[in-house]
N, C-alpha and C positions, 0 to 999 in steps of 0.2 A: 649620743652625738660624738664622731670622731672628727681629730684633728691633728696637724702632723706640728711635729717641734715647733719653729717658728711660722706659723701657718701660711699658706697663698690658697688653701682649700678647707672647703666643711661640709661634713657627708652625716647626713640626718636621715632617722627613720619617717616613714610618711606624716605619724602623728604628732612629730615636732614642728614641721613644714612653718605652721602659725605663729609659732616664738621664731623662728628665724625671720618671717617676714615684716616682724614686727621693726628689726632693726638693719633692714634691705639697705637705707640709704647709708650707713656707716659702713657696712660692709662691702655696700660698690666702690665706698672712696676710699678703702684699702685693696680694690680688687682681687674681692675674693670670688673666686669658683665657686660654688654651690651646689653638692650632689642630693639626690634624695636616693635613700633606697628601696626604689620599686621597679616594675617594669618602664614605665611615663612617667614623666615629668608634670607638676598641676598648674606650673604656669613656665613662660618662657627665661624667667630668672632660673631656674633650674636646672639639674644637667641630668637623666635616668640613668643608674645604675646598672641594673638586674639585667634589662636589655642587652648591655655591652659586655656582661662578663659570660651570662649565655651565648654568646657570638662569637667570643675570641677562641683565636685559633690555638692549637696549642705551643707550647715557646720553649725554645732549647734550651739548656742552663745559661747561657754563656748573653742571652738577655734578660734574663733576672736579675733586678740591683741584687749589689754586695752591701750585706749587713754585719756589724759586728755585734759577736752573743751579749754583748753588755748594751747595746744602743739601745734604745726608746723603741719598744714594743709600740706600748700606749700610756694612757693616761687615766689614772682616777682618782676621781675626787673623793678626798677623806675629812673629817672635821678634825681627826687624831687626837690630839693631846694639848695639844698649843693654840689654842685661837679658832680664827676661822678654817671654812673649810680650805684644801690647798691644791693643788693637781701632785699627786704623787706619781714617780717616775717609775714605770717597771720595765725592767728589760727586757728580753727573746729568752736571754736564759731562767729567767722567773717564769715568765711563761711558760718554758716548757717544761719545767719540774712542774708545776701545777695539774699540768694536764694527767699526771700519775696519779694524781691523786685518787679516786674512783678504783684504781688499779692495785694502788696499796689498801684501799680498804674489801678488795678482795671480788670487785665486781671482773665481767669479762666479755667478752665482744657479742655473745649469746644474750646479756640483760637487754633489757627496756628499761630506762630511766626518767623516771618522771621530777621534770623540773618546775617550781613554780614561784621562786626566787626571782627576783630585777635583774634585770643583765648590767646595770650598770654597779652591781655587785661584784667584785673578784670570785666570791662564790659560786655564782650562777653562769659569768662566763667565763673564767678561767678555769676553774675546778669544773664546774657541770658540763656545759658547752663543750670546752677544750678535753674535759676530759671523756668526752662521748666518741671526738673523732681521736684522740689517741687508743682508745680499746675500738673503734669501728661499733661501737653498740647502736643502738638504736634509742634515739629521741623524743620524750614524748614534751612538750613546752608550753607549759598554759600562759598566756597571756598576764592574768593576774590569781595569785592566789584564793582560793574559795572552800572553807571549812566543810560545807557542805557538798560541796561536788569531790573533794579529794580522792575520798574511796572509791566514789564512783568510776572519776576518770582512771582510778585504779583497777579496776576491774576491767573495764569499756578495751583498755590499752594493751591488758595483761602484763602491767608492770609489775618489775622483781627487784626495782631498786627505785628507794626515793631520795632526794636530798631536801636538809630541811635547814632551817634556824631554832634554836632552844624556843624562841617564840611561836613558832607554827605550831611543833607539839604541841605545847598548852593549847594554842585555841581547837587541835583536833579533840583532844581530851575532855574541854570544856563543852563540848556541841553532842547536843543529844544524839543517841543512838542510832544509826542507817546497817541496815543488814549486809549491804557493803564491806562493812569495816571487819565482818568476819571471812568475808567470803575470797576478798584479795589472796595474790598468790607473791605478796611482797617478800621478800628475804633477807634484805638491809637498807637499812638507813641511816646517809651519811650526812655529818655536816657540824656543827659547834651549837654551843652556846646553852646545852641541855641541863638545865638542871637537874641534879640526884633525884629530887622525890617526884617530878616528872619522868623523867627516865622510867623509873619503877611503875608507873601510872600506865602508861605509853604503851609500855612492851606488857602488861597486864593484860590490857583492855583489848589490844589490837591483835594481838598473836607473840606467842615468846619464841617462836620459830623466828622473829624478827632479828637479824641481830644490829646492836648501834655502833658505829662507827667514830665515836666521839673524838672532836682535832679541834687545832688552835692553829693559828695563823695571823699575819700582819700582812697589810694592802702595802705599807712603806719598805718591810726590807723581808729574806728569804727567810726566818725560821719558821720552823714549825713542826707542833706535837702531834699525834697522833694515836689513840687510845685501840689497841688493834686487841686487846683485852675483854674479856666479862666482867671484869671490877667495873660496877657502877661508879660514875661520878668523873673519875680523871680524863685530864686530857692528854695525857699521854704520862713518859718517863723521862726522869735523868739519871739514867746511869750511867757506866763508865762510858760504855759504845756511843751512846748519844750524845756526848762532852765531846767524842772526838771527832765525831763526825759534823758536831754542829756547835761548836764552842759556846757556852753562854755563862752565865751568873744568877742567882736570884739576890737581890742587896739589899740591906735595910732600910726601909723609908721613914720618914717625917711624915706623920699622918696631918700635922697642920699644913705644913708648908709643901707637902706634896714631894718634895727631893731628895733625894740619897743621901742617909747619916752620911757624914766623914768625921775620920778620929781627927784629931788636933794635927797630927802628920797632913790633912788632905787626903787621907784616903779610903775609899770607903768599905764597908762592913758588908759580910757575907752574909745572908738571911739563915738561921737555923734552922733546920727541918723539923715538924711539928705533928744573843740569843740569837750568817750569810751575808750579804754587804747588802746597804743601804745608800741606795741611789740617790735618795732625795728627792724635794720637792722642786718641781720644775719653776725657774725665775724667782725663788724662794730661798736665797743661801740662809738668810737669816733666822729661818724655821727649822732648815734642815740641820743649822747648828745644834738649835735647841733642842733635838731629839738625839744631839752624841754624849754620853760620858766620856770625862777625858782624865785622865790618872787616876784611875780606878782602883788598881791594885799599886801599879809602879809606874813612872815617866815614861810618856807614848803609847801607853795602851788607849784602844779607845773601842766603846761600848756602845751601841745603839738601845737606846732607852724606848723599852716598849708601850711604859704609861699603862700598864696592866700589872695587877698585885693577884700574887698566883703563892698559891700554897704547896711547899715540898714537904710528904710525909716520908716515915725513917721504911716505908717500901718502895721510895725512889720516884712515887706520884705528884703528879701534879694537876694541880685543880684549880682552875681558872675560879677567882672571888668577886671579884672588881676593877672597872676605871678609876685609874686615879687622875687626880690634872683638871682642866677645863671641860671637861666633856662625862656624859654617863650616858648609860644607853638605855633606850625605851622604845617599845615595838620593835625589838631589831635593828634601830638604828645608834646612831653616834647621835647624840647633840651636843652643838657647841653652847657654851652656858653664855660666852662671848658674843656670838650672834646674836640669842634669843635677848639678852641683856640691851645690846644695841637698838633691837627690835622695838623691846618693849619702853626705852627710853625716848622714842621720837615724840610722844605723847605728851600734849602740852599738860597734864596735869599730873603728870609721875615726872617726880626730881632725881630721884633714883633708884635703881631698881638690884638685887642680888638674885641671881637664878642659880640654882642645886637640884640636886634630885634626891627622891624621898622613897624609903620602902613603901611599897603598897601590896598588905597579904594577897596572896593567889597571883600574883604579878612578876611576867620578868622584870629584871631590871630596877632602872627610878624612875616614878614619871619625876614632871618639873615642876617644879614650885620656886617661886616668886618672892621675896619679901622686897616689899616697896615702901620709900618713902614720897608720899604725895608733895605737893608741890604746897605754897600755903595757900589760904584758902580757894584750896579746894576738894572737891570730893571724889569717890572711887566713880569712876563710870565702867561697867562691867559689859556694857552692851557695845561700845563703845571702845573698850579694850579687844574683844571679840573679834568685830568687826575688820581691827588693825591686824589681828593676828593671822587672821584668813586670807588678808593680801598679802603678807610679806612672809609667812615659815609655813613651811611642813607641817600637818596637822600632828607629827608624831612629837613635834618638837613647842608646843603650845604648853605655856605653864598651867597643869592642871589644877595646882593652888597657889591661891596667894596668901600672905600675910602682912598685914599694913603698919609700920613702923615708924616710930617718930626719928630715927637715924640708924644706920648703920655701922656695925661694927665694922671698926679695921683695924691692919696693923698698922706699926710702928712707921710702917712705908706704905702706906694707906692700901691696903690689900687687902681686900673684902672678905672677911671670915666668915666660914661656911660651915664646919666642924656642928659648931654648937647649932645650927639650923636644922641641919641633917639630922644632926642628934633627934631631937625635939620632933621634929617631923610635920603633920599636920594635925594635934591631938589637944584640940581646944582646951582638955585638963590641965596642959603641959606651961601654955602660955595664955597671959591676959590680952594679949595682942588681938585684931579683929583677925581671923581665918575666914577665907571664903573658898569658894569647890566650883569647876567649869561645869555647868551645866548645856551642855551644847544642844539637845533639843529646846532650850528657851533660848538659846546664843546671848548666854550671855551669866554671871558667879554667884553665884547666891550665898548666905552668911550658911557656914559652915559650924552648923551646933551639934552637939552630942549626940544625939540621935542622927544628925545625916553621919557621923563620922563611924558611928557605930554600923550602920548600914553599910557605908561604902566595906569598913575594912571585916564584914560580913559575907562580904562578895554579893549584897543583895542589889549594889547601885555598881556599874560598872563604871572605871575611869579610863 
């Protein structure tokens, strides 16, 4: 769904058409346009697309609006670091360094590129998309990602470039063998979030003619790494060149409180070896504050705080580790722990609830888990929690465990500690508390004993 700064218009793809129509009457009393993008329109509230730009004639420069490189591209929605999700503001000029991307990692207007990432990812359409019509390549765009058709549609297409998520690998890895997978005439694969001993799985199993492309990136402001290397695992380097061409920091954090040490001066500490401007969030100052450091080193510098804990070794690498902050990532996504938290409190018989995320072996990421305190008499309803959690969130963002708690810990300023949960995990040895596990073919948590716990972290029960 697109929509311009302060909207009078909103242009949706066919298969939103239903969610827009659902809230027709608020939208006509702010008079708004409504486009779809198709050839027709599916009712008269709508305005077609596809139609009108097929038909238009061509326009000399001098009627094309003027735009400036820094003004509102578009818009997308991040859960970031702070809270709920936000509309992050990207410019023309973001945009079009993105579209290099593909370009730096060495493809050329000869590839075929097979996408099958969300478009409402900066990956899939600024880097993928954008960068298909910045080299002139050729498109291949699957609708929704499919472990099983991948190689295929790799072959079928004769693609020679893929872009991926560190999560996709896994699930190609994990899915039994198709004769496909050898037969592809792939060459590279671009994209983030790859784990090391995937990486080595991947490029094993599939062809080491592959080469990976491993990068880092933010939807909110312009850095970003780029591994154009064969060292497994980094996301790129900091060396001298890339300090000057892209000023950044790595700084010490507070693993409790999540914030940048500072000395007793206010100022804070460089990380030991062992980030372009930041637009902000649209109607948002208040958010967009919370992601600036401000007298970092000396009076008036100011830092855009990435809410990502990243590892420099003494070869100038860097290796993307973890979320820090309100959020962690599962399936590929951001969750806000703030939303799911809000989510999970409307529920007349949870008092309160703390959401974190938890290693799970063979897994990117954290899934979520839950420790709750119930309300007084009463009891867990699992069927019933389910039930709430499939109307209101993302299935990626559903607490896959809970643990039931007679209070919560906080701090000093009542701030919900997390440390020692995460710690702990979900390992019924660990705590006396009740642990329970989603079982989503019964819809609905069953007690989480030793033997399912050993199973799951077996890989023999998937989460």
């Amino acid at each position: 769904m697109l929509m311009c700064n302060e909207p009078d218009f909103i242009c949706v793809w066919l298969d939103l058409v239903h969610l827009v129509e659902e809230v027709l009457p608020d939208l006509k009393k702010d008079n708004m346009a409504l486009w779809v993008v198709d050839h027709t329109a599916a009712s008269e509230e709508f305005n077609s697309l596809l139609d009108k730009v097929e038909s238009m004639s061509g326009e000399s420069s001098s009627d094309l609006p003027k735009v400036n490189i820094m003004s509102n591209f578009l818009f997308i929605f991040t859960s970031g670091t702070t809270g709920l999700s936000k509309a992050a503001r990207v410019g023309h000029l973001k945009a079009v360094l993105s579209m290099a991307f593909f370009e730096m990692c060495g493809a050329t207007s000869e590839d075929i590129i097979y996408i099958t990432l969300p478009l409402y990812h900066m990956s899939a359409s600024l880097l993928g998309i954008g960068g298909c019509i910045q080299l002139g390549a050729t498109c291949v765009l699957k609708k929704k990602f499919s472990a099983s058709q991948f190689w295929k549609d790799c072959v079928k297409h004769d693609v020679t470039v893929v872009q991926y998520i560190g999560e996709l690998c896994r699930y190609l890895y994990n899915h039994p063998a198709v004769p496909e997978e050898r037969a592809h005439r792939v060459r590279l694969a671009a994209g983030s979030g790859l784990r090391s001993d995937v990486w080595r799985q991947f490029v094993q199993r599939f062809g080491s003619r592959i080469k990976i492309r491993e990068g880092y990136g933010l939807t909110e402001a312009g850095i970003g790494f780029l591994n154009y290397t064969e060292e497994v695992g980094p996301i790129g380097r900091a060396g001298y060149f890339n300090k000057l061409s892209m000023p950044f920091e790595l700084l010490r954090h507070d693993p409790v409180s999540y914030e940048a040490v500072r000395t007793p001066a206010g100022r804070c500490i460089r990380a030991q070896k062992a980030m372009n401007q930041f637009l902000g969030y649209a109607g948002n100052q208040v958010q967009s504050e919370k992601k600036l450091l401000r007298g970092v080193f000396k009076d008036g510098d100011v830092f855009f705080n990435t809410g990502d804990l990243l590892l420099h070794d003494d070869q100038d690498f860097l290796y993307f580790r973890d979320r820090i902050g309100d959020t962690f990532r599962w399936k590929g996504e951001n969750v806000s722990t703030t939303e799911v938290s809000e989510a999970v409190g409307l529920l007349d018989f949870i008092q309160e609830a703390n959401i974190y995320g938890v290693t799970v072996p063979g897994n990117e990421g954290r899934a979520g888990m839950a420790a709750i305190v119930l309300q007084q008499d009463h009891k867990l309803n699992g069927s019933e929690l389910y039930d709430h959690l499939v109307k209101t969130l993302p299935a990626y963002a559903w607490p896959r465990f809970l643990r039931i708690q007679t209070s919560l810990d906080v701090t000093e300023t009542f701030k919900q500690q997390k440390v020692k949960l995460v710690t702990e995990g979900f390992d019924p040895d660990v705590t006396h508390d009740l642990l329970y596990f989603l079982d989503v073919s019964q819809k609905d948590y069953a007690l989480l004993t030793v033997s399912l716990y050993q199973d799951i972290v077996n890989g023999k029960i998937k989460v």
